[in-house]
N, C-alpha and C positions, 0 to 999 in steps of 0.2 A: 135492054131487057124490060119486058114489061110484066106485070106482077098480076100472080093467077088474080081471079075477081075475091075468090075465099081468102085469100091474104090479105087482100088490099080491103074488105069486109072486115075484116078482125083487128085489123090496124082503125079503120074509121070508128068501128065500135069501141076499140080503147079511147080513141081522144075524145070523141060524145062522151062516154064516163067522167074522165075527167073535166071536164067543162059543167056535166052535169054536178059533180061535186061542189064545185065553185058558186053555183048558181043558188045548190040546195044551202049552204053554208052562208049566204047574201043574206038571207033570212035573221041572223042571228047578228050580221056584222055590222052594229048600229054604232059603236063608237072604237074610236082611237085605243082602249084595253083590249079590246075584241079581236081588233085587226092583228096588234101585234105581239098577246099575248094567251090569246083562248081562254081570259081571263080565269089563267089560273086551273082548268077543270082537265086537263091532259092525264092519262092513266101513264104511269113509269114503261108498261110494258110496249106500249103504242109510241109513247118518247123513243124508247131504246130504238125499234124498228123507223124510225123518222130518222135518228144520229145513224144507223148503219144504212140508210138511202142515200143521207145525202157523202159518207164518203164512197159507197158504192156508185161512183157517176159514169160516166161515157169514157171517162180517162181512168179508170179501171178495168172497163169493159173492151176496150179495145187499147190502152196502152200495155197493159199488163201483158195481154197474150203475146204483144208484138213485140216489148222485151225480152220476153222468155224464148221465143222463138230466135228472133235476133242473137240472144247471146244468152244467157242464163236467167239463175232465180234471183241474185244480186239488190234488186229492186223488193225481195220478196222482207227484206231485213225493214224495212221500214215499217210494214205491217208486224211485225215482232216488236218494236217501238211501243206499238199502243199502248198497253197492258205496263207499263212503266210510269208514262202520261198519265194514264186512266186512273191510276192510283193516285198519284200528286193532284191531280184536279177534283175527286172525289171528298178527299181529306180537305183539301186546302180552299181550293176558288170554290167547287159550289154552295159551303156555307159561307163564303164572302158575299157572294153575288147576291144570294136571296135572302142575308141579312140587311146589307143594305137597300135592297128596296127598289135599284133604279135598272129602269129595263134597258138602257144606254150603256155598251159597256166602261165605255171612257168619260159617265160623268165622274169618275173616282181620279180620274189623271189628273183634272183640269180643277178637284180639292185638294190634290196634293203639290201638284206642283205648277198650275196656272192653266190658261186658256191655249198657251201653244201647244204643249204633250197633247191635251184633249185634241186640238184638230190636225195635228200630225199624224195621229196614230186615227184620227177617223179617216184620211186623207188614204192613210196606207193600208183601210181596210177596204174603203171602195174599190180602190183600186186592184188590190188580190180579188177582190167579186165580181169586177171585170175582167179580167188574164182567167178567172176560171169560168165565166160565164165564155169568155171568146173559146175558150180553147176545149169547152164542152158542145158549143153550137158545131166548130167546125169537124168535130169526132162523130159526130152523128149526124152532118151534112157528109164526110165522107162514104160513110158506111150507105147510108140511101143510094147517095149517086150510083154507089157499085153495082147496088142492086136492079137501079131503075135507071141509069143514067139523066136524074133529072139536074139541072143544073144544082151546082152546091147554093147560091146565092139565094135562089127561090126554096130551098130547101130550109136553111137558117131563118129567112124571113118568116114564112108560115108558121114552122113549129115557135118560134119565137112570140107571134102573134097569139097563140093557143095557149100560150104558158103566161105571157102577161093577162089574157083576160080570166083565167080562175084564179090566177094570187089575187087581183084585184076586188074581185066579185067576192071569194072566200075568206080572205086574210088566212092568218097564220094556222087558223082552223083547220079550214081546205087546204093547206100547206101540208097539213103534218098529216092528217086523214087520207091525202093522195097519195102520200110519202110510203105508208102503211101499205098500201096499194101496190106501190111501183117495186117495195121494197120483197116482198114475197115473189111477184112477176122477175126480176130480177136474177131471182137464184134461182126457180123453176127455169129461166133458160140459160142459166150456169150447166145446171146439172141436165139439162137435154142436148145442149152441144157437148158436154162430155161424152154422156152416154152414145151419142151417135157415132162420135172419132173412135171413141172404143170399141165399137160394134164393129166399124172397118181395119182397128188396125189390130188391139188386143191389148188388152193392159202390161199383159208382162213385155209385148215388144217396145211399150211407151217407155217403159224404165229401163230394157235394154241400151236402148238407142241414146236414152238419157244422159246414163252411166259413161257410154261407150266416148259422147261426143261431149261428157263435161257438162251437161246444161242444166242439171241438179245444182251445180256449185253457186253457192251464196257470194262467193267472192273472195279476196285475199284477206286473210286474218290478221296480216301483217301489221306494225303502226305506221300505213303509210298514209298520209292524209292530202295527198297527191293527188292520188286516183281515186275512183269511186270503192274504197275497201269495204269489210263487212262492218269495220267501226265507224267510219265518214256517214255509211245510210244510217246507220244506229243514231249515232249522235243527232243527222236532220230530224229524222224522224220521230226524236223525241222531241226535241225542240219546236219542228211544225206542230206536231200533236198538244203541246205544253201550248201554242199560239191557239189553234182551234179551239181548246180547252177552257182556256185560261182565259183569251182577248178575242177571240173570232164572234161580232154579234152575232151572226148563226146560230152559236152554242150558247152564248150567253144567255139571248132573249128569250133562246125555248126551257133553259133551266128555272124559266118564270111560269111557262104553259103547266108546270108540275104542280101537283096537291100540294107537295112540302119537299123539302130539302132530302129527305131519305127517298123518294119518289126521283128527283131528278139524277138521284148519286146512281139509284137502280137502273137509269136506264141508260149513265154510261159504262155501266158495265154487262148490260144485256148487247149494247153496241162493240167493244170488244169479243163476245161473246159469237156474237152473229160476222161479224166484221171477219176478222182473222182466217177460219179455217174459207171459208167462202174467198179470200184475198187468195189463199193457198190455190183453191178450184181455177181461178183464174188462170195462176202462172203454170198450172200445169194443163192446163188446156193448151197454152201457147206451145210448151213442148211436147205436147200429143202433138198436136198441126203438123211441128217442126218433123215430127216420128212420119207424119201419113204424108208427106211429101216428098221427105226423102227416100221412101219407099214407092212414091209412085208420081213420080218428076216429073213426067208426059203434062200431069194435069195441073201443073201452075206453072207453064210455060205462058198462056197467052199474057197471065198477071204480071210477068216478069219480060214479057215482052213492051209489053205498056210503061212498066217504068223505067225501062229501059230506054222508051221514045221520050219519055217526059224526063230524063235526068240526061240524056246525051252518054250512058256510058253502054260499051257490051254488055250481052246479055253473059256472056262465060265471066266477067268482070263483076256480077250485081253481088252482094252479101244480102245474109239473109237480112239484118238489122236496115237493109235501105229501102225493104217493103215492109217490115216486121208489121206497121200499123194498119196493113190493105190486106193481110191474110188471113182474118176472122171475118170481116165483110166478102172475100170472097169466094172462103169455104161458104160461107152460107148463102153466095149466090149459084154457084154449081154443086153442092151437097145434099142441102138442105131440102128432103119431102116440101109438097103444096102444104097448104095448113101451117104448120112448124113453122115454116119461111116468116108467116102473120104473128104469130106469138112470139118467134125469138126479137122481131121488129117491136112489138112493141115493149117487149122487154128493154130493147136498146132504147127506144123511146123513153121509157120510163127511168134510166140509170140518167139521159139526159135533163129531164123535167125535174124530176127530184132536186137536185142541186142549186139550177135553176130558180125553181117559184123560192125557194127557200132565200136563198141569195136576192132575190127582188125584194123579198118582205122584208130583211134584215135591214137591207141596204137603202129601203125608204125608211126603216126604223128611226136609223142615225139621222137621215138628212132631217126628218121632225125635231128629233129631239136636241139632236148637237150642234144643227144650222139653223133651223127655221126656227125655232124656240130660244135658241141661246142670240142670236143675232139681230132676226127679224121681227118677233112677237112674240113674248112672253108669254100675253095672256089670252093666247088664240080659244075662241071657242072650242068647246071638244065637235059639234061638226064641222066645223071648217079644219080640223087639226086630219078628220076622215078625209076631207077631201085633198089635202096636202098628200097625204099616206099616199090618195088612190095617183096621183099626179106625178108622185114618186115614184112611184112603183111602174107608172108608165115610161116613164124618162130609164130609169136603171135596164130596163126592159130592153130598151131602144138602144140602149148603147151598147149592152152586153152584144144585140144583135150586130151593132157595127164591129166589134173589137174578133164576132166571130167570122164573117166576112176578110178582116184586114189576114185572119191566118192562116186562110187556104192556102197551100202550099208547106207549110213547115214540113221537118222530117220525122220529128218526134213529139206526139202528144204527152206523153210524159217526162221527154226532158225539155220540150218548153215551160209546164206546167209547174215541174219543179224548181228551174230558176229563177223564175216571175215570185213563184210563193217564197221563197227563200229571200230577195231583194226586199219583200214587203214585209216580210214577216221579224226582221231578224230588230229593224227599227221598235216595231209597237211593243214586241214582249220584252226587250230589253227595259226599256220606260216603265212599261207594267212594274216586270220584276223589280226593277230598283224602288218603288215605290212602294212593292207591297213588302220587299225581305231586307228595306231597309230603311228604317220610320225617322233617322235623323237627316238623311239628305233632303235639302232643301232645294228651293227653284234653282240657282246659278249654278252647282254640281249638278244636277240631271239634265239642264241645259250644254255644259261641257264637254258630258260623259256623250249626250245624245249626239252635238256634232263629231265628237269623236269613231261614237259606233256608226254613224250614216257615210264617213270617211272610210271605214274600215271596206263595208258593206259595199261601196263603189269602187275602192281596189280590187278586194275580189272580184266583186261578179262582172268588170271592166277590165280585164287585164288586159287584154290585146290592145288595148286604149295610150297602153305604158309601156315607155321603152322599154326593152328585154332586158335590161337591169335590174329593172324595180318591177318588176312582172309580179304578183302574187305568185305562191308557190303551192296553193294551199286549190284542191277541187273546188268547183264552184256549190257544191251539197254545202260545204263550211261557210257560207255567207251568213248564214242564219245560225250557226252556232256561235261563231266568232263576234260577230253582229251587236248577239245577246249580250254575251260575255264579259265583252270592251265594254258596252254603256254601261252594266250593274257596278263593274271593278273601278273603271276610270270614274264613275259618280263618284263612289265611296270614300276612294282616295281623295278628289277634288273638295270633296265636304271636311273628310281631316283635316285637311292641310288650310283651307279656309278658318276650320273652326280652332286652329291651333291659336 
């Protein structure tokens, strides 16, 4: 398929904007506060819409529909999470963070309990910045192909290229100013792919069809913590959100872009705010799709023939859940009016980039301040400190592009997504917590507790690894709660029993 010229116009014209943004924000990006903190001059309300771009990304945008379609709203429980989070991080970490002063979130590990927490927990944020930079490249390399069949690889490369050179050019400025951008773009074609399935099928047959086939249900309420219940996403999802919150430089660093402490607390709760019913839009998009297909089957045959050639199974054999993530790229390759096709693309564009430039700027933050300062040069100039930034920011760039490359093919953007953040997360906020909600434990308990909780962390999310014995029993969502949980307890303990 090749894409009307008004499309493929209104796609080029979004990325010139952003690039122009980058270029006009070059202006002001003369030092190392500039780049990675907009030193300071960030309005709460523009923060808010920056924290609800970058979790509105390409694996909301296209994971979300394709769970709900697949099987239900189950998925929808995490977003219900926030506003739990959003409180405890409001109260508690953002006047930590902007009392203390340091735009690094783990130079606090590394006064409380040494130089290893600090690069453990930087070690396991890079790496979450990588697993979501990989698995947001290949969510918006898929969706293009669909449209355009251009190759995924050349897909990832380019946009990849475009998004390193205005984080680099702008810093955190043009970060959060594009953010503002992508994040409006965003839910304007939220609500125009609603409105369009609506148009064809009818709101009340969306909720008929819903009801009829189950795909409103959140899940089992049950206490089984087996499967994915309604308490397992609750519990992740407070926990990942407590991590984002709490330890994710992402959040940290921009909780410094604000006026003052009540300015950043405002705009994570303007992020909640925007965040949640907009998460709702999503999954129920996914079961409108699921509604306009089953009602008119003819027309995701060829889709389902396709994956059918590329999985080896019959096409009367396919569930919905083994194309769930190729059904919003391909309603919007045979649905989708000329014009619209350009704007919901760059919408998709822009759920990608968001996350992205953000995650580059964070992620050269650390490597300045917790490797190249703590390691290599102390007392680096502050121009050469810009020029590390900008060298960093190229490098995070380049790899996020490899890691989106190595995952063409998965089957799920959203359960890859979440058991990569889960494995990385459950380490750093555990250490956090134990340091912040408990002021006696010393280096050798938080060291004990830590190999304990990274023990725990690779039983679960490793099980198949372990004979059917000793198999974890527990869903792989519980990595990161359990994770937590052991290092805070097991420190605690270890510190009594020491201090007895």
């Amino acid at each position: 398929m090749t894409l009307p010229v008004l499309d493929l116009s209104i796609i080029v014209v979004y990325l010139l904007c952003m690039v122009a943004i980058g270029i006009y924000f070059s202006r002001k990006n003369n030092s190392s506060e500039q780049f990675t903190t907009a030193s300071g001059q960030i309005p709460g309300w523009a923060l808010g819409l920056s924290f609800y771009a970058t979790f509105l990304s390409a694996i909301t945008f296209l994971g979300d529909p394709g769970k709900s379609f697949g099987s239900n709203w189950n998925p929808f429980v995490f977003s219900l999470s926030i506003p739990f989070a959003a409180w405890v991080s409001t109260k508690y970490f953002v006047p930590f963070y902007r009392n203390s002063g340091e735009v690094s979130a783990y130079t606090h590990l590394e006064k409380r309990f040494g130089a290893w927490a600090r690069t453990y927990a930087m070690v396991c944020f890079i790496m979450t910045q990588l697993a979501r930079m990989g698995t947001i490249f290949y969510g918006i390399a898929l969706t293009i192909n669909a449209l355009t069949g251009v190759d995924m690889r050349l897909i990832i490369i380019v946009s990849g290229l475009c998004i390193i050179f205005y984080t680099v050019l702008g810093g955190m400025e043009a970060v959060i100013w594009t953010e503002v951008i992508q994040a409006i773009l965003k839910t304007m074609g939220a609500l125009m792919i609603v409105g369009i399935i609506i148009h064809q099928t009818g709101f009340s047959k969306v909720i008929e069809v819903g009801i009829r086939d189950d795909k409103f249900s959140l899940g089992s309420f049950n206490p089984d913590f087996s499967t994915s219940s309604v308490w397992v996403v609750l519990m992740y999802g407070f926990f990942i959100n407590l991590t984002n919150f709490g330890i994710d430089q992402n959040y940290i660093q921009r909780y410094h872009t604000a006026k003052d402490a009540k300015e950043a607390a405002k705009s994570i709760w303007l992020c909640v705010v925007y965040f949640v019913p907009v998460s709702c839009l999503f999954f129920f998009i996914g079961t409108a799709l699921y509604t306009f297909y089953m009602e008119n089957p003819a027309l995701i045959l060829e889709l389902k023939q396709q994956v059918s050639a590329e999985k080896s199974i019959a096409i009367d054999a396919l569930k919905p859940s083994d194309y769930g993530d190729r059904v919003l790229p391909f309603f919007m390759k045979t649905q989708i009016p000329k014009g619209l096709l350009g704007l919901l693309m760059a919408a998709l564009l822009s759920a990608a980039m968001s996350t992205m430039s953000s995650g580059m700027n964070s992620s050269a933050t650390v490597f300045l301040k917790d490797i190249y300062l703590r390691y290599v040069q102390k007392d680096l100039p502050a121009a050469k400190q810009l020029k590390v930034l900008h060298i960093a920011t190229v490098i995070m760039g380049l790899l996020g592009i490899t890691f989106g490359i190595s995952m063409i093919g998965v089957k799920s953007l959203l359960d890859v997504w979440w058991k990569l953040s889960g494995i990385f997360a459950g380490g750093m906020l555990g250490i956090f917590l134990l340091g912040f909600l408990s002021k006696k434990v010393e280096n050798l308990a938080a060291k004990i507790g830590a190999i304990a909780g990274v023990a725990i962390i690779a039983w679960i999310s490793f099980k198949d690894s372990f004979p059917e014995a000793y198999q974890s029993p527990f869903d792989s969502k519980m990595t990161v709660v359990l994770g937590t949980i052991s290092i805070v307890l097991i420190g605690r303990l270890v510190q009594k029993l020491i201090s007895k």
